[in-house]
C-alpha positions in Angstrom: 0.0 0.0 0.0 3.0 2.5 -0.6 4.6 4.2 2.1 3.3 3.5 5.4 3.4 5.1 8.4 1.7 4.3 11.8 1.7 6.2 15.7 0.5 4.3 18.7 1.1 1.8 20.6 0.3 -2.0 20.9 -2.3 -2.6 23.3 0.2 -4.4 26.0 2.0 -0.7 25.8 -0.9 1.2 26.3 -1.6 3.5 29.5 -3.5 1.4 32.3 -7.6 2.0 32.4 -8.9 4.6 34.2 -10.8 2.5 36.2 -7.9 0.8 37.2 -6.7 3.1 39.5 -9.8 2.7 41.4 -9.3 -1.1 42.2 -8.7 -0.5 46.0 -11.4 1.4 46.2 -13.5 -0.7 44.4 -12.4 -4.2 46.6 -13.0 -2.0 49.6 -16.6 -1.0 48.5 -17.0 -4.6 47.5 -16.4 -5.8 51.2 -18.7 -3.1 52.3 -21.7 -4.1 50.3 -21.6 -7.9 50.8 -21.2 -7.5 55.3 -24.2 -5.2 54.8 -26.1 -7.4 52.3 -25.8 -10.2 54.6 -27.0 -7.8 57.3 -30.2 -7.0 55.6 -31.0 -10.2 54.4 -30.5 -11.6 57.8 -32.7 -9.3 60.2 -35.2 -9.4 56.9 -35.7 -13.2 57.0 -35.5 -12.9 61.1 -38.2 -10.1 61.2 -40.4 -11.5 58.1 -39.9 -7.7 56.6 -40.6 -8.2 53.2 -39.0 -4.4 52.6 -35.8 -5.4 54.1 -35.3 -8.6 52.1 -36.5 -6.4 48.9 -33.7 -3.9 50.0 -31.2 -6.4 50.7 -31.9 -7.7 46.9 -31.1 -4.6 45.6 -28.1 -4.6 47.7 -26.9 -7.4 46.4 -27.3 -5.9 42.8 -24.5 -3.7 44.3 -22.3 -6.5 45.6 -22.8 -8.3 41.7 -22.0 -4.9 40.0 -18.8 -3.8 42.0 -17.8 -7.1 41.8 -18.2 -7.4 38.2 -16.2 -4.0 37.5 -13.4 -5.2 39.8 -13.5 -8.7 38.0 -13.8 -6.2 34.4 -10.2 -4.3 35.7 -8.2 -7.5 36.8 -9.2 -8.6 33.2 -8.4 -5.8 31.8 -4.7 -6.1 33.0 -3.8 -9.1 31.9 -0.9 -9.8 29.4 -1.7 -9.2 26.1 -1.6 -13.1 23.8 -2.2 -14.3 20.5 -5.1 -13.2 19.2 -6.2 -10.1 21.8 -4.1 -7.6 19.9 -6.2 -4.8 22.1 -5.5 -6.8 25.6 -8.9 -6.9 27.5 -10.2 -3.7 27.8 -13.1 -4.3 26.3 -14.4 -6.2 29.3 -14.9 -3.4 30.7 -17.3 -1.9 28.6 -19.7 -5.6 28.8 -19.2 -5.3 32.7 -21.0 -1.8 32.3 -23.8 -3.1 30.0 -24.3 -6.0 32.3 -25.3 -3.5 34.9 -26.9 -1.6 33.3 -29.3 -4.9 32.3 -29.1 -5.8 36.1 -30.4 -2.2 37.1 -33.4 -2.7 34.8 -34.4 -5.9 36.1 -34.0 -4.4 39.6 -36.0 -1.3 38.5 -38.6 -3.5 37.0 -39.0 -6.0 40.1 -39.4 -2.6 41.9 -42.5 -1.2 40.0 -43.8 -4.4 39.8 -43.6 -5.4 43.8 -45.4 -1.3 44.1 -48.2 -2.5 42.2 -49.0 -4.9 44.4 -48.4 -3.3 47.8 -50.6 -1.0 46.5 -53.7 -3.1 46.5 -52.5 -4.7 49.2 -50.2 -3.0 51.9 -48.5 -5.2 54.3 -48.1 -4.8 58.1 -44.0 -3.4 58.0 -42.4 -3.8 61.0 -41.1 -0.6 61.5 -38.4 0.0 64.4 -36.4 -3.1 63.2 -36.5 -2.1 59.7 -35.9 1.4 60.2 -32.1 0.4 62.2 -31.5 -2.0 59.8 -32.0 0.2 56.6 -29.9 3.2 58.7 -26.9 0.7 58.4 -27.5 0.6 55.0 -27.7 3.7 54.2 -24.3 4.4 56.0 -22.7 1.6 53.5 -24.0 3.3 51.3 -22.6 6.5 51.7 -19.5 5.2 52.2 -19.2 3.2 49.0 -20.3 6.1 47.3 -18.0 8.3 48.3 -14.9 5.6 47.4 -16.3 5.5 43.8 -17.5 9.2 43.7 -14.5 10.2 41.6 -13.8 7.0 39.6 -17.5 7.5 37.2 -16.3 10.5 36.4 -13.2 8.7 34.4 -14.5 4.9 33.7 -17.7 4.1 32.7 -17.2 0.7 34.6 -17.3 2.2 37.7 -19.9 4.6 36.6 -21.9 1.7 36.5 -20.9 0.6 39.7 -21.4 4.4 41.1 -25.1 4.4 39.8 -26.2 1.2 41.3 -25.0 2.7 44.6 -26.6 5.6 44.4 -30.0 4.0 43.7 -29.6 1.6 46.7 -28.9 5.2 48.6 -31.8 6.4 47.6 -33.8 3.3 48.1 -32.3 2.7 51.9 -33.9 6.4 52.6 -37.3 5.1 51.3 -37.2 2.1 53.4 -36.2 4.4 56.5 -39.1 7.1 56.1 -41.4 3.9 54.8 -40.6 2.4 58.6 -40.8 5.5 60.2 -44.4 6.3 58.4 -44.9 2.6 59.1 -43.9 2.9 62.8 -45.6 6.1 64.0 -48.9 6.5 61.7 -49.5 3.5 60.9 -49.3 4.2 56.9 -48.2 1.2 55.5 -48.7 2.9 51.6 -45.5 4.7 52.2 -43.5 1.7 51.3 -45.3 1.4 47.8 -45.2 5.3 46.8 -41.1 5.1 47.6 -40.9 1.8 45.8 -42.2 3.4 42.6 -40.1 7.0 43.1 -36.7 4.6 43.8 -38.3 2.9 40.3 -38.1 6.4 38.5 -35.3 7.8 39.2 -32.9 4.8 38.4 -34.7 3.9 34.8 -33.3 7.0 33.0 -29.8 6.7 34.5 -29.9 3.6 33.4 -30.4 3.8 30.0 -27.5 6.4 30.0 -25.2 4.0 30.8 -26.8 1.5 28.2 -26.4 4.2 25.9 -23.1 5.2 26.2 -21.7 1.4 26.4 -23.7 0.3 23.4 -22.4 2.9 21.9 -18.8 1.6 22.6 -19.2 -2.0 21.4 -21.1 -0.2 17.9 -17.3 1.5 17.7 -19.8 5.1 16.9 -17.3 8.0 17.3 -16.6 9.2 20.7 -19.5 12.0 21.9 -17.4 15.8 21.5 -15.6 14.8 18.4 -16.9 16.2 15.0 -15.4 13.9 12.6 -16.1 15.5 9.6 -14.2 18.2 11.0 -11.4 16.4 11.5 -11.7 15.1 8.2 -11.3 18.6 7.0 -8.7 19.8 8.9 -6.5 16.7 8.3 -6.8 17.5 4.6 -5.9 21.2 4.9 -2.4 20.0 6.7 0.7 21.1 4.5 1.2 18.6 1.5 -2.1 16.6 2.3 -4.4 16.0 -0.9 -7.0 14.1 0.3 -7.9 11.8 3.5 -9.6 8.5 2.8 -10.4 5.4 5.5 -10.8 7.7 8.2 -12.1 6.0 11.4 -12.6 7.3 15.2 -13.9 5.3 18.3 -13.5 4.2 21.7 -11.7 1.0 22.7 -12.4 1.9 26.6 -12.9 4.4 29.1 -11.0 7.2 28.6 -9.1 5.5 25.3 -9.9 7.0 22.2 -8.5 5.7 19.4 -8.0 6.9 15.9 -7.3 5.9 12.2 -6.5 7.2 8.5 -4.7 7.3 5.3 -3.8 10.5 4.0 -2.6 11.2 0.4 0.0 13.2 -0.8 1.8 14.6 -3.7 4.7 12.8 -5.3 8.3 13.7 -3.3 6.0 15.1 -0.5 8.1 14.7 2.9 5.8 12.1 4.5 7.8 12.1 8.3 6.6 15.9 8.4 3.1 15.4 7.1 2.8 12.4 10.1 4.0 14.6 12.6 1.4 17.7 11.8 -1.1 14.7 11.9 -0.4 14.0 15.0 -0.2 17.1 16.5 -3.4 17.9 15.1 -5.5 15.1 16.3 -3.8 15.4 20.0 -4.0 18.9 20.8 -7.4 19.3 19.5 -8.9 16.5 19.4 -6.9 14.6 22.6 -6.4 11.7 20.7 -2.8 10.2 21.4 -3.3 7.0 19.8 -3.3 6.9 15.7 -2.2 4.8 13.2 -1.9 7.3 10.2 -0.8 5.8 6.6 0.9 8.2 4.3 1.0 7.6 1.1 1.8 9.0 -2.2 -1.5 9.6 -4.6 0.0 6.3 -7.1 -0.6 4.1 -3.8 -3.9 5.7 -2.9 -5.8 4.1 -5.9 -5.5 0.5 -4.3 -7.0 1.6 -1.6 -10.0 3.6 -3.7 -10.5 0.0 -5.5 -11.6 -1.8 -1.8 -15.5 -2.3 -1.8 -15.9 -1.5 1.6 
């Protein structure tokens, strides 16, 4: 194909995850989740609180998904072999989706156990159930404050993040459904929280569907215009035209770039890879590109390819 010339690295070379930096965090979290599972489910089955068990279930949803980001990361970091050219970091992305999936089924269950509470309320035992889901609550905040900054830089964890924040969220229903529960005697409470805890993790989950499906399609990264970048890599010095340009995410904070770009006959081709390079990184923050140049007789094989 003429004179190629490629930038990056291989993917055993390749800076560490994002999320990786967050695998203490995420084992300490871990540990967290499953004492106070265990806790719920325990005093739930003891009590015959049908709120707690539900509570420890979605608990355990957060035990599944931290677990499953810290099993995505220790993939992610082993030694690249064989066929796995890109190591594992893809793992990472299906660990996200599979939340995302577990948070529906977990929303779904929720809305569905509200509909019948709502034609008929169980007795809740209150004071039990409103200690119990205190202690949860307090796991809760404290796992969410060890993954707070990690879902701002890995979707993986963001996934993690989002199923503890809707178990936050759920442990305060639970706790004002008890305390209704306890001093009115209202036992609807526990239904009209059920359906609000319902609501507000649907639409953050489909974000995070979103944005992983959106991954494993290989779309462009959201932010980047890539027909501007098409442009501006064919108004570089001694570029005549940019063919077989492709952009997209391999993980987390990895954004990965290709292209061919022609140029005249006798055209220095080490500068024209260096301007390309320095384009797409300080505007575009992409560090990894494999960029062929190639004089415009070597351009026509690749205008002859059907796809």
């Amino acid at each position: 194909m003429g004179h190629g010339h490629g930038h990056g690295h291989g993917a055993a070379d390749m800076p560490a995850s994002a999320s990786g930096r967050y695998s203490r965090r995420l084992a300490a979290a871990f540990v967290v989740l499953l004492a106070f599972f265990a806790l719920e489910a325990v005093v739930g089955y003891l009590t015959s609180s049908l709120a707690l068990l539900s509570d420890a279930g979605h608990m355990l949803t957060d035990v599944l998904g931290v677990g499953m980001a810290l099993a995505a990361i220790t993939a992610a970091r082993l030694p690249t072999a064989g066929k796995r050219t890109f190591g594992w970091y893809r793992v990472e992305v299906l660990a996200a989706l599979a939340n995302a999936v577990l948070l529906f089924g977990v929303a779904g269950y929720i809305l569905v156990e509200a509909v019948g509470r709502f034609l008929e309320p169980p007795e809740v035992a209150g004071a039990p159930m409103m200690l119990t889901a205190l202690a949860g609550l307090a796991a809760n905040l404290v796992v969410f404050f060890l993954l707070r900054k990690g879902a701002d830089e890995s979707l993986n964890v963001r996934g993690a993040y989002l199923e503890v924040v809707a178990d936050s969220i759920g442990s305060v229903g639970v706790l004002l459904g008890g305390a209704l529960a306890w001093a009115f005697g209202w036992y609807l409470a526990d239904p009209v929280v059920a359906v609000a805890v319902g609501l507000f993790v649907v639409p953050r989950t489909w974000k995070l569907a979103r944005q992983a499906l959106r991954i494993l399609v290989q779309q462009a990264p959201e932010g980047v215009d890539v027909p501007a970048m098409h442009r501006e890599l064919a108004e570089l010095p001694d570029v005549t035209e940019v063919h077989d340009l492709h952009v997209w995410t391999l993980t987390s904070g990895m954004e990965v770039a290709s292209a061919h770009l022609t140029t005249p006959s006798g055209a220095d081709h080490g500068e024209v890879l260096q301007n390309a390079q320095r384009l797409l990184a300080e505007r575009y923050r992409i560090e990894h590109a494999t960029l062929q140049v190639e004089p415009v007789e070597c351009a026509r094989r690749c205008q002859a390819l059907t796809w």
